[in-house]
DOMAR-724878 format. One line per 10 residues: number of its first residue (from 0); their letters; for each residue x, y, z of N, C-alpha, C, CB. Coordinates in pm, whole numbers, plus 32768, in hexadecimal, padded with zeros to 4 digits. Last residue first. Glycine has a CB too. Layout:
# DOMAR-724878
NUM> a> X/Y/Z/X/Y/Z/X/Y/Z/X/Y/Z ~ ...
***
This chain:
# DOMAR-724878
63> xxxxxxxxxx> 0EEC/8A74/2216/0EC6/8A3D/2267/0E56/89CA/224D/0EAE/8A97/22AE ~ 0FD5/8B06/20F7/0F2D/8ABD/210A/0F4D/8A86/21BB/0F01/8A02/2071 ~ 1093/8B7C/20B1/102D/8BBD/211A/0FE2/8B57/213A/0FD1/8C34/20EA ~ 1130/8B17/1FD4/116B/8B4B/2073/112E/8B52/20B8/119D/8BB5/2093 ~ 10E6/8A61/1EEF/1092/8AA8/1F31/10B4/8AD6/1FC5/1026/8A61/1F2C ~ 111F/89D5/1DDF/1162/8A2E/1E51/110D/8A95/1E7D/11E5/8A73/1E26 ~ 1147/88AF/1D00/1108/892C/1D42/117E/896A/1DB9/1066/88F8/1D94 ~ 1177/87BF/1CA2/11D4/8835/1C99/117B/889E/1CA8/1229/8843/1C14 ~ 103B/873F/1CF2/10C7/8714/1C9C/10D7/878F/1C88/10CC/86B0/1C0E ~ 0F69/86B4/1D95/0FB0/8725/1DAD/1028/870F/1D93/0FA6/8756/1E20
53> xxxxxxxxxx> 0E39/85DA/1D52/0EDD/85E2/1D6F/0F2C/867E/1D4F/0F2A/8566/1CFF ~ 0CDE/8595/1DD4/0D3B/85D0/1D9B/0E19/85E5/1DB1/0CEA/863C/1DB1 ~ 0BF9/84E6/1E01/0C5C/84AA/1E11/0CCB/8541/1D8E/0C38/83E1/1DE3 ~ 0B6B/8647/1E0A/0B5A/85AA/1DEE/0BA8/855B/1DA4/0AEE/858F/1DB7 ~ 0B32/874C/1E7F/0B76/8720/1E75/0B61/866C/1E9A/0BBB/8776/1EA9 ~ 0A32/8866/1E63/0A4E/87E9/1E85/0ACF/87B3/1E72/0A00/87A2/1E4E ~ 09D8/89D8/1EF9/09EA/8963/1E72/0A1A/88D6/1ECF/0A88/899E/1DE0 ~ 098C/8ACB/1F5F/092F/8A70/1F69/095D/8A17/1EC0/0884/8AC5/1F82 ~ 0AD4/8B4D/1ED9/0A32/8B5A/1F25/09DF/8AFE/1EFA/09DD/8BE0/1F0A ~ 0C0A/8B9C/1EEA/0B98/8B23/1EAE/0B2A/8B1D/1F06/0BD3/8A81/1EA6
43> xxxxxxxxxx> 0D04/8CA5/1EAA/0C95/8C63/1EFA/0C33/8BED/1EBE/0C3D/8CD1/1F21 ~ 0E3D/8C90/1EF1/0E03/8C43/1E5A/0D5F/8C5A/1ED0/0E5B/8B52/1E17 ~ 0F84/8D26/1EE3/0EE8/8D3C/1F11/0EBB/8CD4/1E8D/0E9E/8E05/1F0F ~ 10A2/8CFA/1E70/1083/8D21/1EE6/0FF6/8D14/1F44/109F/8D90/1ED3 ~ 10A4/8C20/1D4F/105A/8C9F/1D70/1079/8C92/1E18/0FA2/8CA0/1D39 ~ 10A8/8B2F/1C55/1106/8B69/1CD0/10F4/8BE6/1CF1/1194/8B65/1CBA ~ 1016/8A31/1BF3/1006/8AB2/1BFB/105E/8ACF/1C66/0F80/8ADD/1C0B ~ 0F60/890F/1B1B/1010/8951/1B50/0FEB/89F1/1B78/10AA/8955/1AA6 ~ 0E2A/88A2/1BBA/0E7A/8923/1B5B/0F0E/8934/1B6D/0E41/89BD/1B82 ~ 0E46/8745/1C4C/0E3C/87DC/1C27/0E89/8828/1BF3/0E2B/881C/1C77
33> xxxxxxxxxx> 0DEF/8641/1BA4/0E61/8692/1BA4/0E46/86FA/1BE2/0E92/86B0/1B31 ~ 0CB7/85D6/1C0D/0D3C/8583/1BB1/0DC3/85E1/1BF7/0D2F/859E/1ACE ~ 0BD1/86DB/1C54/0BED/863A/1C3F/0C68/863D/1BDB/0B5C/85DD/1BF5 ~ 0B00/87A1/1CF6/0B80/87A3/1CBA/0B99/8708/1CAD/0BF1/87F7/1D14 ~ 0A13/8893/1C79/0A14/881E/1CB7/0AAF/87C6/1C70/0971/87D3/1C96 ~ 09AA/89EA/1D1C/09FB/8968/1CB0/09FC/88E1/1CE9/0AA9/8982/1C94 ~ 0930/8ABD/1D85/08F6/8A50/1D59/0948/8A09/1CFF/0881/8A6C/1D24 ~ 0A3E/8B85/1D24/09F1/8B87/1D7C/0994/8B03/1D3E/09B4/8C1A/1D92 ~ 0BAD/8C44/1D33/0B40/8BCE/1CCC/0AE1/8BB8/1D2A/0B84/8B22/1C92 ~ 0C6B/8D01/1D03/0C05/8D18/1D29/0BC2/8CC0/1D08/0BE1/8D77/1D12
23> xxxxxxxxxx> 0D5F/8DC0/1C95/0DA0/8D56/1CC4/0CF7/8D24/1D42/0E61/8D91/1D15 ~ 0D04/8E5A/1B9A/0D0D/8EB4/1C51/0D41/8E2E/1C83/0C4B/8EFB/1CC0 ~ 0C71/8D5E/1B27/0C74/8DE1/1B15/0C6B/8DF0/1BB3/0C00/8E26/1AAE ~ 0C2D/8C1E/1AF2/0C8A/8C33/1B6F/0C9A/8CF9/1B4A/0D4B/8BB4/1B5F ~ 0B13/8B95/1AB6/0B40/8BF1/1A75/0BE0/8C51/1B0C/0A8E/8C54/1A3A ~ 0AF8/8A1D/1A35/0AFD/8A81/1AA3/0B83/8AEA/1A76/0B13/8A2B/1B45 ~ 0AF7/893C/1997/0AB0/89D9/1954/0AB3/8A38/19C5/09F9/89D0/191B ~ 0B8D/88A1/1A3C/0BB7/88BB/1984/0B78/893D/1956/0B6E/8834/190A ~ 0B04/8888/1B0B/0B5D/8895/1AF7/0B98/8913/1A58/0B6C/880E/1B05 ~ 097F/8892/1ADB/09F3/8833/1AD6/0A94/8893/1AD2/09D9/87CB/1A39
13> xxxxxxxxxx> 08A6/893F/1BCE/08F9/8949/1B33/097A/88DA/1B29/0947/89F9/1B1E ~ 079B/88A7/1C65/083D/88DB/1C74/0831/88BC/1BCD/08D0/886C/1CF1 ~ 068B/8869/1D12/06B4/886E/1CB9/0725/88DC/1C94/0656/8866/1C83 ~ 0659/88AF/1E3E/064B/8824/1DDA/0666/881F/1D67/05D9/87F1/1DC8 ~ 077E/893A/1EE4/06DC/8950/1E91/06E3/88A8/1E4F/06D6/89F8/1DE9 ~ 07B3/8940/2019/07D1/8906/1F90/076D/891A/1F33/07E8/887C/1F93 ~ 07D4/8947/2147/0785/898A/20DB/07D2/8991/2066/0758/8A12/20FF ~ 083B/887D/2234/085C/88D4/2207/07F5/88E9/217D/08E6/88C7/21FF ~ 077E/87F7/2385/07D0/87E6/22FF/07EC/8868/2298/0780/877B/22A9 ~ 0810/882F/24BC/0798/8882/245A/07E8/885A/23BF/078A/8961/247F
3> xxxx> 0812/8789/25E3/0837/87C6/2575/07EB/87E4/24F8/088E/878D/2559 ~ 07D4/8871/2726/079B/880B/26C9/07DC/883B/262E/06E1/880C/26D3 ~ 08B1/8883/2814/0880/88CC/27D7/0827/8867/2755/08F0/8931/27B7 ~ 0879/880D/2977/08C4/87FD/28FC/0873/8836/2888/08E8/8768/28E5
***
């Protein structure tokens, strides 16, 4: 059985509010309360967090 490998988060993340979504592209964030209203096809989020967060009138077709 394959061993699980925790995921790479930096220790220190940009809060939400000052994360820069350009190219539909945010990286080290750290997401809490609401997320961003955004309706885009592609959204990538790299090495970021999600804490106790809620997904109000979004649309995201793709996400897996």
């Amino acid at each position: 059985m394959p061993k699980i490998i925790a995921p790479k988060i930096p220790s220190s993340l940009t809060p939400a509010l000052e994360a820069d979504f350009t190219d539909n592209y945010t990286k080290q964030t750290k997401f809490t309360g609401t997320f961003p209203i955004r309706e885009t096809e592609q959204l990538v989020i790299d090495q970021s967090c999600f804490i106790n967060v809620f997904f109000e009138a979004n649309h995201y077709p793709k996400w897996i």
